[in-house]
N, C-alpha and C positions, 0 to 999 in steps of 0.2 A: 555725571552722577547717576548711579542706578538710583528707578524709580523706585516707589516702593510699594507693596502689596496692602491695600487697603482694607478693613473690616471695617463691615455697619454692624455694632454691637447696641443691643436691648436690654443684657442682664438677664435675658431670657436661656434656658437651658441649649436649645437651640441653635443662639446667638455666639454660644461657645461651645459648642462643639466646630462652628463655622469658625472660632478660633484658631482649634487644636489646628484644621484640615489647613488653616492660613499660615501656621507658626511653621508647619513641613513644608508647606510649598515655599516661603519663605526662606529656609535653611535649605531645599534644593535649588534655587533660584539664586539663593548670596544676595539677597535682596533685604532690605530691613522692611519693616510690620509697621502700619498703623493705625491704631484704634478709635475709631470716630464713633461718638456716640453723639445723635442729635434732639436738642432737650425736649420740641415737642413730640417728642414718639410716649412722654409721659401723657398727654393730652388723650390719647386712645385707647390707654391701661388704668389709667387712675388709680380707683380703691383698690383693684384687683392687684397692683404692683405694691400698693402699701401693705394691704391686706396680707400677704406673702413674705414681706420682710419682717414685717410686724413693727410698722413704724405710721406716724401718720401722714400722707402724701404731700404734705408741705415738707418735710426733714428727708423726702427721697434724694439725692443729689446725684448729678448724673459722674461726677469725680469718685464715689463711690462704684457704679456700673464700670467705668474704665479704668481702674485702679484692681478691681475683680478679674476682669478680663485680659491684662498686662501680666499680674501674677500669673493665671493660669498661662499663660503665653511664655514664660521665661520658665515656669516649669516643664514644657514639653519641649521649649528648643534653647536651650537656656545661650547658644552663642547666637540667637539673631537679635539686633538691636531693633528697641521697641519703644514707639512712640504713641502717645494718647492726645486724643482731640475732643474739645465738645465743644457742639456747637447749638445752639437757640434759634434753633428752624424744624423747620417741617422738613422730614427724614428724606424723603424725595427727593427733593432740590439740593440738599444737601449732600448727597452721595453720588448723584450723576455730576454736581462741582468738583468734587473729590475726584471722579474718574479721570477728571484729565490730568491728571495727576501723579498718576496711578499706573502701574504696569500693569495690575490686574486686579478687578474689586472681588472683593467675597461677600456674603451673604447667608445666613439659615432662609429658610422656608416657611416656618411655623415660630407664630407668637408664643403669649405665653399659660394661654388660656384656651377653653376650645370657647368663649363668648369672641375672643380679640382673635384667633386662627387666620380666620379670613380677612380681615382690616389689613394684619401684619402683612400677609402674604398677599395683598396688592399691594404692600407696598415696593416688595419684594420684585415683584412683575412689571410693576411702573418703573422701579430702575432696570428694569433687563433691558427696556424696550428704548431705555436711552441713553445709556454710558458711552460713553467715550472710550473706554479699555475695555478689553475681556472680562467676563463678568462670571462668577463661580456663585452658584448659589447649590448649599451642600445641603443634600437630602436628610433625614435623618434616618437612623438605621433601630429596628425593633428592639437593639440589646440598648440603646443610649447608648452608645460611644462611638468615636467616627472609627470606619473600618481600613483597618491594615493595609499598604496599596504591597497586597498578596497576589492580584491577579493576573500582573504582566501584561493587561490591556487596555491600550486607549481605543475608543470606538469616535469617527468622526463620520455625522451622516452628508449625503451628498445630495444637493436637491436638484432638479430639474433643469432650473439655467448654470450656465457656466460664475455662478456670482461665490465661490466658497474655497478660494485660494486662502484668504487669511485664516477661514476655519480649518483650511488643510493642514498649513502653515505651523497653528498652534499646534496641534493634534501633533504633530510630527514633532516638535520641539520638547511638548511633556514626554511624547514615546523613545526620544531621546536619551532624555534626563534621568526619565526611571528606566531606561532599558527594558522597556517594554516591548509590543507588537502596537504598529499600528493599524485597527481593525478597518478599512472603508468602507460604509455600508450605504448600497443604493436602494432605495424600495422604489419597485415597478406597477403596478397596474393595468389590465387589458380594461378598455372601456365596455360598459355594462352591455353593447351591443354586440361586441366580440367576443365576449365569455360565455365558458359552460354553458351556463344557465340561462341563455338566452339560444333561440333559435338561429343560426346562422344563416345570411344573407342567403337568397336564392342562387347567384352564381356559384357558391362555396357546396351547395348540396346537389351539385351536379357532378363535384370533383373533392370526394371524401378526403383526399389527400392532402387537400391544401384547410382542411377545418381545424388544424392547430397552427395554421400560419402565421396567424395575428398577434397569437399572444407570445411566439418566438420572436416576431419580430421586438416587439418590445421591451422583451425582456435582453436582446441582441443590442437595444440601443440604453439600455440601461448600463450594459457592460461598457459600451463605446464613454460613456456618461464616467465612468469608473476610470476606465483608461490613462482620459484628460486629467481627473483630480488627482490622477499618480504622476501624471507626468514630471511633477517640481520637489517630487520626494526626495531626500537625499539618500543615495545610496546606500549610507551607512544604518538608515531606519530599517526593522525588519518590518513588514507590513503585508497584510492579506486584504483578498476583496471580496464583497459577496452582493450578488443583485437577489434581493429578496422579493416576492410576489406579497403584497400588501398593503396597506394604508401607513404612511409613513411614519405617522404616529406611534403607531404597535407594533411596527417594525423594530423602530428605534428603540422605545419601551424595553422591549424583548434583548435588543443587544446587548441593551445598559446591565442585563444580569451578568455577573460576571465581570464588569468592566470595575477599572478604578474611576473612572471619568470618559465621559461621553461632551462630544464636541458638535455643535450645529452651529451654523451662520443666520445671524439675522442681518436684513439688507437694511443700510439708514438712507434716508432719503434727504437731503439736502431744503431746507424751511420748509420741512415735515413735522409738525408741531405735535399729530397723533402717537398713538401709542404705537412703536412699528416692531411688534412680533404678532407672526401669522397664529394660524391653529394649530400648525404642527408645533412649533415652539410651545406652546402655552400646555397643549396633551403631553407632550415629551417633560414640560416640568413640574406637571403634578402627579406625571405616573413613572418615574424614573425610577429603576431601583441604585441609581450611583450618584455623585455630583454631578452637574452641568455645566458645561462650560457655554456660553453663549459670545462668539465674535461677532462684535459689528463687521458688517461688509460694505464699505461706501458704491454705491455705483458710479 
């Protein structure tokens, strides 16, 4: 039995637009949808969620949220089957449950308020950092509506150890499906001692020639880095590479223009109870300009 593509839905604007972006991927996938909404996420909006409907926060119901969120769901892909959930827990726990579950979770970004922004969108972070499936959380885009996948590109970044086959993996399978390109991007760095802007070692200013040495070499082993994560491409994917000079954050950042979805590996660590996304995760999902996908990578 195909799994099926899960949303954590809030009622929030956001929330469904993280719909629209789930009902397509859904209907490319032949997967069916479904809508979890969990009750105490009313707990962190209160008036402001009443305030909005114009009702009093006792008469909110969350069969109302997922019942909103199913219509708009059958009007954008009206052949994928669609199911709703809600559940009386704290939204967290409740959606990393969900993930094992799940072929793939979704998620918006942003509440439904700029007081609740930030509350939501840890909450948002706290499930990145522990689902069990791939985890989509969709950016939202300045016109309000999710954007057209016009670009023909998946971008999947490549980190430094060998640990990002299943984020390759994915990457390749959406690049697949939408006949897209898959983009691979490695960001490189010369350490601050080897750069420009630092005075080179005393053997190196003896033999001018070899003063760009350092940062070819790395950028040489960032290629080799590139290489390997192509290795298990299928041949049939079209796919480019590019070793960028940067901080991998604004690397990525930067790729995501243009992209339909951008793909990174987070590594789970086995009775690792912390939150496990680094910095480059956490900068890549508040400065994106596309969706995110985030794979866990067991080591």
């Amino acid at each position: 039995m195909d799994l099926p593509i899960v949303v954590g839905v809030d009622g929030s604007e956001p929330s469904l637009r993280a719909v629209d972006w789930a009902a397509d991927e859904a209907a490319l996938w032949g997967v069916p949808l479904r809508l979890v909404y969990a009750w105490l996420w009313e707990r962190y909006e209160g008036a402001a969620l009443a305030d909005e409907l114009g009702r009093s926060s006792e008469r909110v119901r969350a069969q109302d949220i997922v019942e909103t969120a199913a219509a708009r769901a059958h009007r954008r892909q009206a052949d994928v089957k669609v199911s709703t959930r809600t559940l009386s827990e704290e939204p967290e726990y409740a959606l990393v449950r969900e993930s094992r579950s799940a072929s793939l979770l979704v998620t918006g970004t942003r509440g439904r308020s700029s007081v609740t922004e930030a509350l939501l969108g840890s909450v948002s972070l706290t499930v990145a950092g522990h689902a069990h499936c791939p985890m989509v959380l969709v950016r939202g885009n300045h016109d309000n509506q999710v954007r057209p996948r016009t670009h023909g590109r998946i971008v999947v970044g490549v980190g430094e150890r060998p640990t990002t086959p299943a984020a390759v993996r994915f990457a390749a399978d959406e690049a697949r499906r939408r006949e897209a390109v898959l983009d691979v991007v490695r960001a490189w760095r010369c350490p601050a001692h080897e750069s420009p802007d630092h005075p080179p070692p005393d053997f190196v200013r003896g033999y001018p020639q070899l003063a760009g040495e350092p940062a070819r070499m790395h950028e040489q082993h960032a290629v080799e880095v590139l290489d390997k994560a192509l290795h298990d491409v299928p041949a049939d994917v079209e796919t480019s590479r590019r070793a960028v000079e940067g901080h991998a954050r604004n690397v990525l950042a930067d790729a995501s223009r243009g992209a339909d979805l951008l793909v990174i590996g987070a590594e789970r660590r086995d009775r690792h109870f912390g939150l496990q996304l680094g910095r480059v995760a956490h900068g890549v999902l508040h400065h994106s300009a596309c969706p995110v996908a985030i794979v866990p990578e067991r080591e």
